[in-house]
MARLUM-542951 format. One record per residue (C-alpha): x, y, z; residue number from 1; residue in one letter. Coordinates in nm, 2 decimals. Last residue first. Layout:
// MARLUM-542951
px; py; pz; nr; rest
X; Y; Z; NUM; a
...
***
This chain:
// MARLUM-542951
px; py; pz; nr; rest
9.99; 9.43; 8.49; 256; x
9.80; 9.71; 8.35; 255; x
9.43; 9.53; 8.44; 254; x
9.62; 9.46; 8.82; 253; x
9.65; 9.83; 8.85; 252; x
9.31; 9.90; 8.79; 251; x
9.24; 9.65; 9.06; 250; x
9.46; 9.84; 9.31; 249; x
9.23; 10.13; 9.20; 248; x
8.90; 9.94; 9.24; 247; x
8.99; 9.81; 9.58; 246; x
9.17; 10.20; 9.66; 245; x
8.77; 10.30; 9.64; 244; x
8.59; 10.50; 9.41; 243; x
8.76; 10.51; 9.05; 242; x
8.79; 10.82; 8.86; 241; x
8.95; 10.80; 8.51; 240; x
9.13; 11.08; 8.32; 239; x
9.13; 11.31; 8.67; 238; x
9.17; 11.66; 8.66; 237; x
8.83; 11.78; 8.79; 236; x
8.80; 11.51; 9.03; 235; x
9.17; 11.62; 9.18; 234; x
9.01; 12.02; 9.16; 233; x
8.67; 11.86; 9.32; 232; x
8.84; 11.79; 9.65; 231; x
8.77; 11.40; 9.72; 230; x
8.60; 11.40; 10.11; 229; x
8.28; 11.21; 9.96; 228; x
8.54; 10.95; 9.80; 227; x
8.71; 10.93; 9.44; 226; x
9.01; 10.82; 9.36; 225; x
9.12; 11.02; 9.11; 224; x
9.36; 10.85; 8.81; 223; x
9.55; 11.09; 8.62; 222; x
9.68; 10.93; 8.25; 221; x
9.99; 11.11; 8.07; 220; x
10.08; 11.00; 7.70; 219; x
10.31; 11.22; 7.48; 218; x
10.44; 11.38; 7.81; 217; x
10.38; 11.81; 7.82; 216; x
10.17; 11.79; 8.16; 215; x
10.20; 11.43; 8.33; 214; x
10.38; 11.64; 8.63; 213; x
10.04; 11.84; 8.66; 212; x
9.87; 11.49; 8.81; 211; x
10.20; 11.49; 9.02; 210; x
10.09; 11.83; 9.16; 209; x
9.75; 11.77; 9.20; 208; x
9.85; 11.48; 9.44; 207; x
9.87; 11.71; 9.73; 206; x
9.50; 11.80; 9.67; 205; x
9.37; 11.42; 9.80; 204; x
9.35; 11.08; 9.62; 203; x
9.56; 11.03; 9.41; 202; x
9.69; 10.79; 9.09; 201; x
9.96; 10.92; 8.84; 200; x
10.01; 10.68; 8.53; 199; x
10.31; 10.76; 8.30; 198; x
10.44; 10.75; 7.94; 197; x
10.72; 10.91; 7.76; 196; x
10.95; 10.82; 8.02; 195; x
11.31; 10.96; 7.98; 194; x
11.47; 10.75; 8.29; 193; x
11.62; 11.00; 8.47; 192; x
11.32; 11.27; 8.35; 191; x
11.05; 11.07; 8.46; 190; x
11.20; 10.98; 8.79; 189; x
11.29; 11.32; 8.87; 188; x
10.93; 11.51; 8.72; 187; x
10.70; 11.29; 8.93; 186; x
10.95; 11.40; 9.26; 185; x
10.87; 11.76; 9.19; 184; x
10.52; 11.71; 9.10; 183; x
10.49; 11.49; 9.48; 182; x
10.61; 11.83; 9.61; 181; x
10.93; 12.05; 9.66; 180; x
11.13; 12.06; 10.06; 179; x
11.22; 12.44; 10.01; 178; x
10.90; 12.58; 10.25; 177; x
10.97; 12.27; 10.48; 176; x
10.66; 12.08; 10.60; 175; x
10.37; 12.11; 10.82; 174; x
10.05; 11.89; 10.72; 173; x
9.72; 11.97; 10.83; 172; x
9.49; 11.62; 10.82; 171; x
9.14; 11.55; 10.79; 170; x
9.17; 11.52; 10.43; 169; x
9.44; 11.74; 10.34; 168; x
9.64; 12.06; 10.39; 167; x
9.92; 12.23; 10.32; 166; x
10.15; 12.44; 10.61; 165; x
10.43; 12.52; 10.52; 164; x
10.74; 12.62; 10.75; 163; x
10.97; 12.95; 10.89; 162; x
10.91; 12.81; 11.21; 161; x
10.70; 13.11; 11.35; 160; x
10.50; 13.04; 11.07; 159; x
10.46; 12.67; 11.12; 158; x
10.37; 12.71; 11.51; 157; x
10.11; 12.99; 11.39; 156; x
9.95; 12.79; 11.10; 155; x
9.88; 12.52; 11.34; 154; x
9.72; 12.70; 11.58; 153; x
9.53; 12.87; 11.37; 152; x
9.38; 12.50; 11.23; 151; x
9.35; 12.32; 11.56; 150; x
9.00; 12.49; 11.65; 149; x
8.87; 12.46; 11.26; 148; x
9.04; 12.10; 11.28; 147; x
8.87; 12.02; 11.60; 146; x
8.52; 12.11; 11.48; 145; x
8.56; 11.95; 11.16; 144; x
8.66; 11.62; 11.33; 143; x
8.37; 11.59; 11.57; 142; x
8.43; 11.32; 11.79; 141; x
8.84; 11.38; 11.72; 140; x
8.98; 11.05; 11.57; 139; x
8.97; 11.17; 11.23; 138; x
9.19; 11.50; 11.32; 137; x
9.53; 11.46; 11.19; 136; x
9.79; 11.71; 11.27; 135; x
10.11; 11.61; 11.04; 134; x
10.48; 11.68; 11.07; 133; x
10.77; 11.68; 10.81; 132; x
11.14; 11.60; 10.81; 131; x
11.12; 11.36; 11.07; 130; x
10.77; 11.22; 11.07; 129; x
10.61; 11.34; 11.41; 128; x
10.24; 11.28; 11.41; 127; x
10.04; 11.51; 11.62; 126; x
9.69; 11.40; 11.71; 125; x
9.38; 11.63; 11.75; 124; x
9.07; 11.44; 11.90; 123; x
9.03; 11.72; 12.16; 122; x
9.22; 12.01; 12.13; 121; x
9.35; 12.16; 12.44; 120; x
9.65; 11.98; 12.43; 119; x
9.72; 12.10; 12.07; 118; x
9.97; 12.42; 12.19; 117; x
10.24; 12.22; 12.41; 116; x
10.32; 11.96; 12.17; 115; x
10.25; 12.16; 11.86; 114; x
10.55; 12.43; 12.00; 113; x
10.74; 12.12; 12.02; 112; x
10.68; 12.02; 11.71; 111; x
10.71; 12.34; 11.54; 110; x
11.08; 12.33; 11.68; 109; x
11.14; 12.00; 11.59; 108; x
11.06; 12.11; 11.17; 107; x
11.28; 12.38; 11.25; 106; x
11.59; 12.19; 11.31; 105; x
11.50; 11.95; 11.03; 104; x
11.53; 12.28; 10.79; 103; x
11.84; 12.18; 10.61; 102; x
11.75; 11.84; 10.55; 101; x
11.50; 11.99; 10.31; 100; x
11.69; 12.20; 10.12; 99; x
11.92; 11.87; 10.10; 98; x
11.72; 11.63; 9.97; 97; x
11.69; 11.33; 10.19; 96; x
11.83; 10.94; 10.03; 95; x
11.72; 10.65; 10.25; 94; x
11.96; 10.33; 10.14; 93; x
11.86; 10.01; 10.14; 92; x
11.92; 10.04; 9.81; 91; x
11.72; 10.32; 9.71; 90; x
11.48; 10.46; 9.97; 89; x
11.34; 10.79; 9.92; 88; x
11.31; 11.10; 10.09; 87; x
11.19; 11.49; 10.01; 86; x
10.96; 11.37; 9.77; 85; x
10.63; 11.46; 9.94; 84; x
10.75; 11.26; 10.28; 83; x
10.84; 10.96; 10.12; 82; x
10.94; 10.81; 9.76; 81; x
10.93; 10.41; 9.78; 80; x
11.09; 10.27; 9.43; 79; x
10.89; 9.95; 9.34; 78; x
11.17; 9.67; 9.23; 77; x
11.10; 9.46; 9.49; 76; x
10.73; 9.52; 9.64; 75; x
10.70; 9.49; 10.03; 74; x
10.52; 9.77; 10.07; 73; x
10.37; 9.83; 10.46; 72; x
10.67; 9.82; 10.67; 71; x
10.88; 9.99; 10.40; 70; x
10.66; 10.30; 10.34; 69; x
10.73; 10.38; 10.72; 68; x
11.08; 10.40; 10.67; 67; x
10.97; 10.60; 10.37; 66; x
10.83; 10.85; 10.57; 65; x
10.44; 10.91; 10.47; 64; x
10.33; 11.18; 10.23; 63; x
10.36; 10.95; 9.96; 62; x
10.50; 10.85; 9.62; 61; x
10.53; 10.53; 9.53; 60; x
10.67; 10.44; 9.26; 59; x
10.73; 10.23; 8.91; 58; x
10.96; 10.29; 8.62; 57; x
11.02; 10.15; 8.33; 56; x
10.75; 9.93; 8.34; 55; x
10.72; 9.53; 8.26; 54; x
10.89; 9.41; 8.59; 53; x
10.75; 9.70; 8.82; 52; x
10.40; 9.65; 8.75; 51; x
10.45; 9.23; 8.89; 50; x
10.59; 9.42; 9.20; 49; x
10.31; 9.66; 9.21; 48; x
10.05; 9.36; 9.14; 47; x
10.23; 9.19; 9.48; 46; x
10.23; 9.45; 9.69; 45; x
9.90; 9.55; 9.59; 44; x
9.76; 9.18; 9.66; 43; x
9.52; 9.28; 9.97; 42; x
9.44; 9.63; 10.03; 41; x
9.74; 9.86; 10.13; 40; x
9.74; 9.82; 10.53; 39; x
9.64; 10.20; 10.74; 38; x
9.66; 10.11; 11.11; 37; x
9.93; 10.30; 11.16; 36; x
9.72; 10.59; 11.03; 35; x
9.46; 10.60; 11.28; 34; x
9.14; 10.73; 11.22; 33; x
9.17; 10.52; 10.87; 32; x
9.22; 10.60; 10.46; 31; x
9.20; 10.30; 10.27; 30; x
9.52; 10.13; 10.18; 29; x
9.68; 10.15; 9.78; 28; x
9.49; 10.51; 9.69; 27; x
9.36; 10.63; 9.95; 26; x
9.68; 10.68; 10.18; 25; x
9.95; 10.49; 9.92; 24; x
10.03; 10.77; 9.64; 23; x
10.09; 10.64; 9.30; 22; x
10.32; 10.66; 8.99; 21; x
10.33; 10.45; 8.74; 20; x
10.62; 10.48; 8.46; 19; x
10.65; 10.42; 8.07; 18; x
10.90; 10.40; 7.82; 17; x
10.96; 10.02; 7.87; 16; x
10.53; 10.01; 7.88; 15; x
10.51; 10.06; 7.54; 14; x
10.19; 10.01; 7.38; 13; x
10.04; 9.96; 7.74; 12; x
10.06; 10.33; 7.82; 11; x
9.96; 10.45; 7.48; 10; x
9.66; 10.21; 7.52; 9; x
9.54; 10.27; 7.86; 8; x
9.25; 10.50; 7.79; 7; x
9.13; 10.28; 7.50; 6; x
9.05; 10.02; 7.73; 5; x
8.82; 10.22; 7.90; 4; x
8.74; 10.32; 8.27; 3; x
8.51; 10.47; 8.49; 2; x
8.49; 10.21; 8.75; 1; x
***
């Protein structure tokens, strides 16, 4: 692990101005074939709750649901942002912006046109996440294969939608055009609680936009975890690169 203590000392100084802010696929659970298999390596529920007593603000910020955040955080205190910022659960409550509830009825319509158009693609598995959709490929034998196969037909459904399309590792993403990004969501919490301070962990290209989120604060850290499949823009970025969610979570324990 790449790290120095110096790095963390404007964060630590003062952690009631500061926030931490981290994605959960490959950062807090290894990244799996099958995604509802994904568990956040042992103790990160605990060291996020522990986080969230001495920091101003702490969250995660993922491209799951936050429904599904729920089942697999159990941290009090931790504020669970889903779906690229376009949920998140406060109080009990789930919270959905509206530019993005606005487009549900197209989001079911590129699922349906998924449903019919990915049976001929081995390996290819359509997730259906309310406001969002993802293709993920890791189960295909050959995953590259049945991405480059997936990957017009994917771009088609979203287009005739009126949707995004962004993609990941192993996985194409459909989402609405108006719903913002992880930076988007970064900026909200920072500015409600005027953080001067923050953490951003990733692992993939849709956390480039929180890492960007740190621009301008007095003391903004990007932590890339780092695998074979790491884009080299997120490498590029990072502060400190790590190279597994284990030595991330364990990070995490040092600021606790």
């Amino acid at each position: 692990m790449s790290t120095a203590p110096a790095v963390f000392a404007g964060l630590l100084a003062h952690p009631e101005a500061a926030g931490i802010f981290c994605d959960f696929d490959g950062c807090l659970s290894p990244i799996v074939p099958d995604p509802d298999a994904a568990r956040p390596v042992r103790g990160a529920s605990a060291i996020l709750e522990r986080l969230a007593k001495r920091y101003a603000s702490v969250a995660v910020v993922s491209g799951r649901s936050v429904a599904d955040l729920a089942r697999r955080i159990h941290a009090p205190g931790v504020r669970l942002i889903g779906l690229h910022g376009m949920e998140e659960l406060r109080s009990g409550v789930v919270t959905v912006l509206p530019e993005a509830e606005a487009a549900r009825g197209a989001v079911e319509r590129a699922a349906e046109h998924l449903e019919r158009s990915l049976r001929g693609v081995r390996g290819a598995m359509l997730e259906r996440k309310g406001l969002a959709l993802a293709v993920h490929f890791r189960r295909a034998r050959d995953p590259v294969e049945a991405e480059r196969i997936a990957s017009p037909l994917v771009v088609e459904a979203a287009a005739d939608a009126g949707l995004a399309v962004v993609p990941g590792r192993r996985i194409l993403e459909v989402r609405p055009m108006e719903g913002g990004d992880k930076g988007d969501a970064v900026r909200r919490v920072i500015a409600e609680h005027g953080l001067e301070a923050a953490l951003a962990g990733g692992d993939d290209v849709g956390d480039l936009p929180a890492f960007a989120a740190l621009d301008g604060l007095p003391v903004g850290i990007r932590v890339a975890v780092a695998s074979a499949e790491s884009p080299a823009p997120l490498v590029e970025r990072a502060d400190v690169v790590v190279g597994s969610p284990k030595e991330f979570v364990a990070l995490l324990r040092r600021l606790a």
